[in-house]
C-alpha positions as CSV (number, residue, x, y, z in Angstrom):
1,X,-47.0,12.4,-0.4
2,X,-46.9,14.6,-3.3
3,X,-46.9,14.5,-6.8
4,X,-45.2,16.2,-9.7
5,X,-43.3,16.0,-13.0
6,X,-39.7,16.3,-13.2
7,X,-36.6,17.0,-15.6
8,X,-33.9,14.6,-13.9
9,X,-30.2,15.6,-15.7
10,X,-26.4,16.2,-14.3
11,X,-25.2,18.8,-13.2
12,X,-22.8,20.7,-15.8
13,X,-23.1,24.1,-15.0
14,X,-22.9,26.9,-12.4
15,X,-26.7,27.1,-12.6
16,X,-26.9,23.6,-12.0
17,X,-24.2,23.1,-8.6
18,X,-26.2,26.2,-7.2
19,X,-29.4,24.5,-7.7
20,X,-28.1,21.3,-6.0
21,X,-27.2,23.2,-3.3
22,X,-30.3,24.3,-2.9
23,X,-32.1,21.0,-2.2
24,X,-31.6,20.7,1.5
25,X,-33.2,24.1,2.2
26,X,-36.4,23.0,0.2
27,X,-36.7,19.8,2.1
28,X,-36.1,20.8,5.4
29,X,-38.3,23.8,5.3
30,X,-40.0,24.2,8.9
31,X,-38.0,21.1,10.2
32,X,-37.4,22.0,14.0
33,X,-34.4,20.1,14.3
34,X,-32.4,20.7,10.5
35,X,-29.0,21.7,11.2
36,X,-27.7,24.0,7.6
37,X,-24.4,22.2,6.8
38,X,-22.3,25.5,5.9
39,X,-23.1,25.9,2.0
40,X,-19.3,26.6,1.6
41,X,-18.7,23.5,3.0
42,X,-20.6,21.5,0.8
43,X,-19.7,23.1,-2.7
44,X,-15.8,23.0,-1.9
45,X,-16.3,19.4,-2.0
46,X,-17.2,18.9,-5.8
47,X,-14.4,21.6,-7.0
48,X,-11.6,19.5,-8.5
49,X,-9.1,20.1,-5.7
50,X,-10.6,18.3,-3.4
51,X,-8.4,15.0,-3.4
52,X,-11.3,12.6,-3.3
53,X,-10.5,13.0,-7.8
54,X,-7.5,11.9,-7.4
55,X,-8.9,8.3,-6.5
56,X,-12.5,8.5,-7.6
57,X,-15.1,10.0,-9.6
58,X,-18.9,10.9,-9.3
59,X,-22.1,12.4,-11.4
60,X,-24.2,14.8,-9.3
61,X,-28.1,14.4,-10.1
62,X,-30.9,16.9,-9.8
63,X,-34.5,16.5,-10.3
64,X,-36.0,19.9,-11.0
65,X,-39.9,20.7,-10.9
66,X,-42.1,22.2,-13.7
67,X,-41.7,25.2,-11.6
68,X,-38.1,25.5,-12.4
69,X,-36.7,24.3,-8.4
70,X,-34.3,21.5,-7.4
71,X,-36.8,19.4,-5.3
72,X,-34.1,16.3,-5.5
73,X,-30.4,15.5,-5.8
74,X,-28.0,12.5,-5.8
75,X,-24.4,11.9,-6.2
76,X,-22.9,8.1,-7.6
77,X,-19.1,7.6,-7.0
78,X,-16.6,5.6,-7.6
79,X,-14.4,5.4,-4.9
80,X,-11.5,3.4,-6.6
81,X,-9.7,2.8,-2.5
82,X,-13.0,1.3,-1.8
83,X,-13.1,-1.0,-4.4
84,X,-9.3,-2.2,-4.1
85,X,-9.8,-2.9,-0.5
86,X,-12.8,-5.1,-0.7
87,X,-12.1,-6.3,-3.9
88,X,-15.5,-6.2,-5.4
89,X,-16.7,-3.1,-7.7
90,X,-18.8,-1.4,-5.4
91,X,-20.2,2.2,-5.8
92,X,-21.4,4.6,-3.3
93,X,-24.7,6.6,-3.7
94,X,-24.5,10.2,-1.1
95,X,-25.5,13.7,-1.2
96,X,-29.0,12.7,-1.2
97,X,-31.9,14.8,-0.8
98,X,-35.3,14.4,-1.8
99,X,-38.6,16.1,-1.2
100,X,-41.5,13.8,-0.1
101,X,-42.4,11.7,-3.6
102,X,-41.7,8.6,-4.4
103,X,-41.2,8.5,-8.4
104,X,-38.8,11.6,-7.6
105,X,-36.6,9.3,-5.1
106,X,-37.3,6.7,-7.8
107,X,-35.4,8.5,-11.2
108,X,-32.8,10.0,-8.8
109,X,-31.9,6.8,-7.3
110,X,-32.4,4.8,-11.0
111,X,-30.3,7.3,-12.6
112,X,-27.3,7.1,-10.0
113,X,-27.3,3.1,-10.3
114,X,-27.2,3.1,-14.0
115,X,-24.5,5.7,-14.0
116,X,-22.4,2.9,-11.6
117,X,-23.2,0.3,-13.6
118,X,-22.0,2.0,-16.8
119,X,-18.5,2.7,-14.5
120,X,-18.1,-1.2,-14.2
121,X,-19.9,-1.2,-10.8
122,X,-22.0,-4.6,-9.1
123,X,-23.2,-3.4,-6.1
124,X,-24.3,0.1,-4.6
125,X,-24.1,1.4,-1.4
126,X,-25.4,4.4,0.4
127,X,-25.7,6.7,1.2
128,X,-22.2,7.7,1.5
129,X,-21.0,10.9,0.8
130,X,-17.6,9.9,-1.1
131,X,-16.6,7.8,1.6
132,X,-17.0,6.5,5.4
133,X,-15.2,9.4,6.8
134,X,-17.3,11.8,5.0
135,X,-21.0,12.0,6.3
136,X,-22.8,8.8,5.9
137,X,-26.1,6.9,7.0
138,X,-29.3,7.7,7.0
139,X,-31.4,8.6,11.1
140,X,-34.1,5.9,10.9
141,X,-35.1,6.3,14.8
142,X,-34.6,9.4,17.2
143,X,-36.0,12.6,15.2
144,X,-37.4,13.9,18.0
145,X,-33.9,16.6,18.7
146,X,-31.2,18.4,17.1
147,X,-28.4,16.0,15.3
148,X,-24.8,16.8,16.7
149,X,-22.4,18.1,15.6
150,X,-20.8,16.3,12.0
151,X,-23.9,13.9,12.7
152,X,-26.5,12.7,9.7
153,X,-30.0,14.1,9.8
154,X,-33.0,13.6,7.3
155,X,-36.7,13.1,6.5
156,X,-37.9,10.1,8.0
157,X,-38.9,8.5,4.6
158,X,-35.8,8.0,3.4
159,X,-35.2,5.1,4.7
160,X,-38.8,3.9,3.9
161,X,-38.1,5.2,0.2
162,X,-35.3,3.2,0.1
163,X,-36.3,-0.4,1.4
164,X,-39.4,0.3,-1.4
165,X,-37.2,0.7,-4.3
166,X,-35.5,-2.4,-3.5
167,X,-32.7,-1.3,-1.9
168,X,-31.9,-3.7,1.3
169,X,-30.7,-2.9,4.9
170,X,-27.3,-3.6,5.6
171,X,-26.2,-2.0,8.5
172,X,-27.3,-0.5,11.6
173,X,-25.6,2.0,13.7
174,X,-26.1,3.8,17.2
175,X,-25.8,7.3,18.9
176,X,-25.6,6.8,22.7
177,X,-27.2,9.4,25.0
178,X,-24.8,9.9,28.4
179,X,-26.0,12.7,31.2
180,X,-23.1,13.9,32.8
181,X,-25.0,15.0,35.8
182,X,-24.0,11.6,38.0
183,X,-20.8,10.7,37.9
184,X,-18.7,7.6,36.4
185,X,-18.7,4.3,37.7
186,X,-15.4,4.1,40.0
187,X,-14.4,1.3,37.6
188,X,-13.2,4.2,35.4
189,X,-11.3,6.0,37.8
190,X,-9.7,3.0,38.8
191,X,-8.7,2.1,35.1
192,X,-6.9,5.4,35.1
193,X,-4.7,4.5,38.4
194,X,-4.3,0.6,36.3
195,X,-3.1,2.2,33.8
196,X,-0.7,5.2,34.8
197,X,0.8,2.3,37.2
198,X,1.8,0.3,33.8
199,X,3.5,3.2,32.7
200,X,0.4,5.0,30.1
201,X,1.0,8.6,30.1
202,X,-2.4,11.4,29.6
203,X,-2.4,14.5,28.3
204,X,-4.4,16.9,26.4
205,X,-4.1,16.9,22.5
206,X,-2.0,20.1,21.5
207,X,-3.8,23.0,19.8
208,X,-0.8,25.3,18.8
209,X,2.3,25.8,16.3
210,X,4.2,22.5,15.7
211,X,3.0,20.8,18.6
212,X,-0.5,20.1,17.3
213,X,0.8,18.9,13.7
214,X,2.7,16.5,15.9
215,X,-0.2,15.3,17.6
216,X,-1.9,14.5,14.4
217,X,0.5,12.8,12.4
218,X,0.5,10.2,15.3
219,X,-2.9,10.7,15.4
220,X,-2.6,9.3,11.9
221,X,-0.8,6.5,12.4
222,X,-3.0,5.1,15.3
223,X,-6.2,5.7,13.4
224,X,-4.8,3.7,10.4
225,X,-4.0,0.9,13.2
226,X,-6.6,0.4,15.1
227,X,-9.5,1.5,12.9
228,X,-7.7,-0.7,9.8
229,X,-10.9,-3.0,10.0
230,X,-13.8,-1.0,9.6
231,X,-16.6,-1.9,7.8
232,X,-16.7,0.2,4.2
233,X,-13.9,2.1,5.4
234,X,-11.1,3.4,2.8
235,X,-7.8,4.7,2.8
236,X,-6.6,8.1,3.2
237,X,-3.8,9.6,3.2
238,X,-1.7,11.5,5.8
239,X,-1.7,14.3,3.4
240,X,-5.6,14.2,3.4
241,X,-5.7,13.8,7.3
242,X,-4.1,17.0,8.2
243,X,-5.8,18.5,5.8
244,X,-9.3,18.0,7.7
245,X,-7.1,18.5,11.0
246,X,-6.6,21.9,9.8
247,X,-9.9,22.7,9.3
248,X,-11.0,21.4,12.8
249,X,-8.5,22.6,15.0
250,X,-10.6,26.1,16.1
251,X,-13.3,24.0,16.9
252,X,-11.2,21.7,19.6
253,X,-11.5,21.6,23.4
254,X,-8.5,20.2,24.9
255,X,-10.6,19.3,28.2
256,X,-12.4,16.4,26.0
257,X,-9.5,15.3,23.8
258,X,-7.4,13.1,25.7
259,X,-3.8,11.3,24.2
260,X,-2.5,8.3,26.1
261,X,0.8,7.5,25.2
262,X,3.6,4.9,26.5
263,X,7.4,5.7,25.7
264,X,6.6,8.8,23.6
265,X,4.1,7.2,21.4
266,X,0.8,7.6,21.3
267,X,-1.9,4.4,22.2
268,X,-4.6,5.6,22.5
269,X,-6.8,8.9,22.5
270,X,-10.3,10.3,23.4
271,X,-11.8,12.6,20.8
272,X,-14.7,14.9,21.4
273,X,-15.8,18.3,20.0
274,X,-18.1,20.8,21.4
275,X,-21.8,20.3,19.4
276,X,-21.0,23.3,17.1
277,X,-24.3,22.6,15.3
278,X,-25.7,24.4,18.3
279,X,-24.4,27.7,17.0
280,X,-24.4,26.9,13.3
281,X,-28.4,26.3,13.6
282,X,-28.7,30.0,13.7
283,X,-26.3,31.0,10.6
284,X,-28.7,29.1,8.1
285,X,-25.7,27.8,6.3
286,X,-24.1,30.6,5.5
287,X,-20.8,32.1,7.6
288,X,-20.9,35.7,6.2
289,X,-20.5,38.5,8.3
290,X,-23.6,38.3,10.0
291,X,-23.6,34.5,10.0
292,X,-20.2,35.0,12.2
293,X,-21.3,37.2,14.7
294,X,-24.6,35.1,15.1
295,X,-22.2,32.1,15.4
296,X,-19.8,33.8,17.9
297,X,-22.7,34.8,19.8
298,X,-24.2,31.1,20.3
299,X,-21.5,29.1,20.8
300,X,-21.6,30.5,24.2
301,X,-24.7,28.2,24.5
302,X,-22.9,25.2,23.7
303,X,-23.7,22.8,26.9
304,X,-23.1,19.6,25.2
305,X,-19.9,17.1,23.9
306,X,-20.0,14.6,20.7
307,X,-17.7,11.8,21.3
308,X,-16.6,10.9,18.0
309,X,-13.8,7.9,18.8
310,X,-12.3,6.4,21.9
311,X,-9.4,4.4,20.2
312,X,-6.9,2.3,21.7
313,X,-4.4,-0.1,20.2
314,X,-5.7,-3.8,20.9
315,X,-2.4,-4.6,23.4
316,X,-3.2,-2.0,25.4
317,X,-6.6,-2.5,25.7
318,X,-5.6,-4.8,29.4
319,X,-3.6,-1.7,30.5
320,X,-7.0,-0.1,30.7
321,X,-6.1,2.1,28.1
322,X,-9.6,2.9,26.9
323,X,-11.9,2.8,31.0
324,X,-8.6,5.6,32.0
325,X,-9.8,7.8,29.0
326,X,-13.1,7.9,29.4
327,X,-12.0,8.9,32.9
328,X,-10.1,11.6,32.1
329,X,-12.5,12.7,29.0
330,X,-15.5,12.8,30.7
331,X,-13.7,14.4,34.1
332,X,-12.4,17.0,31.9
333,X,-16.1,17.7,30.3
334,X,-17.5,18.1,34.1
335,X,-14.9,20.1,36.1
336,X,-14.9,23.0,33.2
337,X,-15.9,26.1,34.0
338,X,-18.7,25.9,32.0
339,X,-19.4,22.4,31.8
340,X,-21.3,20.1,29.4
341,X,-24.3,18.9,30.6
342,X,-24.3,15.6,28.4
343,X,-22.5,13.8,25.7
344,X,-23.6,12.3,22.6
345,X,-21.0,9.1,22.0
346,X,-21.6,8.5,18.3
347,X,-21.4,6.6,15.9
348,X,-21.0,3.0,16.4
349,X,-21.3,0.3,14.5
350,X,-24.5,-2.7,16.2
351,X,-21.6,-5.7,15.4
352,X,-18.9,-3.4,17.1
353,X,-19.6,-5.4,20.2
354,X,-16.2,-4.0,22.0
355,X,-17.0,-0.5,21.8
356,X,-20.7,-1.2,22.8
357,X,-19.6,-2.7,25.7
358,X,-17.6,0.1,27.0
359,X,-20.0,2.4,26.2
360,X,-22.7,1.3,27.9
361,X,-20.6,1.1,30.9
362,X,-20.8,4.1,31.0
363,X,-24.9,3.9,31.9
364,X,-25.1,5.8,28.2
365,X,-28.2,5.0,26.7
366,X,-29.1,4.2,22.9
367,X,-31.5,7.2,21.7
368,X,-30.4,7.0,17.7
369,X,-30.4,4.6,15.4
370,X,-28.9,4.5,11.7
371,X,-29.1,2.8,8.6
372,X,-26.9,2.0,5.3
373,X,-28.4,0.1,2.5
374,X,-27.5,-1.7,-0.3
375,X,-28.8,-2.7,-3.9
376,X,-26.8,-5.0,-6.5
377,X,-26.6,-3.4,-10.2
């Protein structure tokens, strides 16, 4: 562990955002496994129209070296939907970066919690990068490959910086490992026949013209059902949804994003995406026009699947609603013509005993594990 002086202040200026963004590169320098988040990605995300300001507000934090270089950054946010559904004044603490030094981690982290506590806040949480359906958690077991695709990676003392500044463990989540070289249990393929015999419907989510905004408005409305519940979760809108659905909709495969539907209306789904960060590791964070070719060039290489949700609305969970989409996800994944070779199934809450369950089913194994923490103000 190093150790140097530091100027910790806001960011106010252009100077100070391109610094910020700069952080990641710093930390992660020589990291086999560091997947660049596209830089464009990141920056859109503090320009005022991202809708997250309609609802909340943040301070971005940098801690730069005698040397003049970023080697730290936080964000502390108020994310007022947060706050109204648990009805406590709890902040979020995301966007954090840090090189290897303790008292660094320490006036980042110090400065972010008396930011919340000046905004009213009790309790801070983190990290969370605005909100749950941002990135959030920190890896705390399983840095041994390449994160997936829309997947948290970091230093392996973060969490051990956090837990020393007094910041306690309140969560734990998992990333399941599944080889798709053996195939599914028959009780899967028997769910399927369970279900299309209730009357369930299957098909693949559409990808074109009015057809796919379709798809996602009830894709909406059956997230807000049955993923009301979730732990640190806030609202969004519909308006907010489509908006990411947009910006996702060249990355989907229909062959691994499955609707069931009964009567017209969707019940359930099965969402995957291709690992995209197996291209994007080549770009450096950066999609100019080299950076596209590069990542035109590599995604041929993609061999493997992120499960991110296998959602079902509770009363259809005895039609077999959720076994018949596994089915037909992981069928679809298989019998391509070039198939994935495995599927990450990620992430999922330790409590979330239901989803576990089916998972595991499956003969996926636990190879990740993540973190949140929390410190009262």
């Amino acid at each position: 562990m190093q150790s140097e002086a530091c100027d910790v202040r806001t960011v106010e200026t252009d100077g100070d955002l391109a610094a910020f963004l700069d952080v990641p590169a710093r930390v992660y320098q020589g990291d086999p496994h560091w997947v660049s988040p596209l830089r464009s990605d990141v920056a859109k995300q503090f320009q005022p129209s991202n809708s997250f300001f309609q609802y909340g507000r943040m301070q971005q934090t940098i801690a730069v070296n005698a040397a003049g270089m970023a080697v730290g950054r936080v964000v502390a946010a108020v994310n007022e939907r947060l706050v109204e559904r648990e009805g406590r004044s709890v902040g979020v603490v995301g966007f954090f970066e840090c090189t290897d030094n303790l008292e660094i981690a320490r006036q980042l982290l110090d400065e972010a919690c008396a930011w919340l506590k000046d905004q009213g806040m009790e309790l801070a949480r983190g990290p969370i990068n605005f909100s749950t359906h941002n990135s959030c958690l920190f890896l705390a077991d399983g840095f041994d490959s390449q994160p997936h695709v829309m997947m948290p990676y970091n230093p392996a003392y973060y969490p051990t910086f956090f837990r020393q500044l007094g910041w306690e463990n309140v969560k734990e989540a998992y990333a399941y490992h599944l080889p798709l070289d053996r195939p599914l249990d028959r009780i899967y393929e028997r769910g399927y026949r369970v279900a299309l015999k209730a009357g369930i419907t299957f098909r693949p989510l559409n990808t074109k013209g009015d057809g796919f905004l379709a798809d996602c408005r009830a894709f909406y409305r059956l997230f807000t059902r049955a993923f009301v519940n979730n732990w640190s979760s806030s609202e969004r809108s519909e308006a907010e949804f489509l908006e990411e659905a947009q910006s996702l909709r060249s990355l989907v495969d229909p062959d691994i994003f499955w609707i069931a539907e009964d009567d017209g209306e969707m019940v359930g789904l099965f969402l995957a995406l291709p690992d995209y960060n197996i291209p994007l590791k080549q770009v450096g964070g950066r999609l100019n026009a080299v950076g596209i070719l590069k990542f035109l060039w590599f995604r041929r290489q993609i061999d493997r699947a992120r499960v991110l949700a296998i959602a079902s609305l509770p009363e259809y969970r005895r039609k077999m609603v959720p076994l018949a989409l596994i089915h037909l996800g992981m069928t679809g994944a298989t019998q391509k013509r070039r198939p994935y070779r495995s599927a990450e199934l990620s992430w999922v809450y330790d409590d979330n005993w239901p989803s576990r369950k089916v998972i595991e089913a499956t003969g996926a194994q636990i190879y990740k594990t993540y973190c949140m923490f929390e410190k009262p103000l």
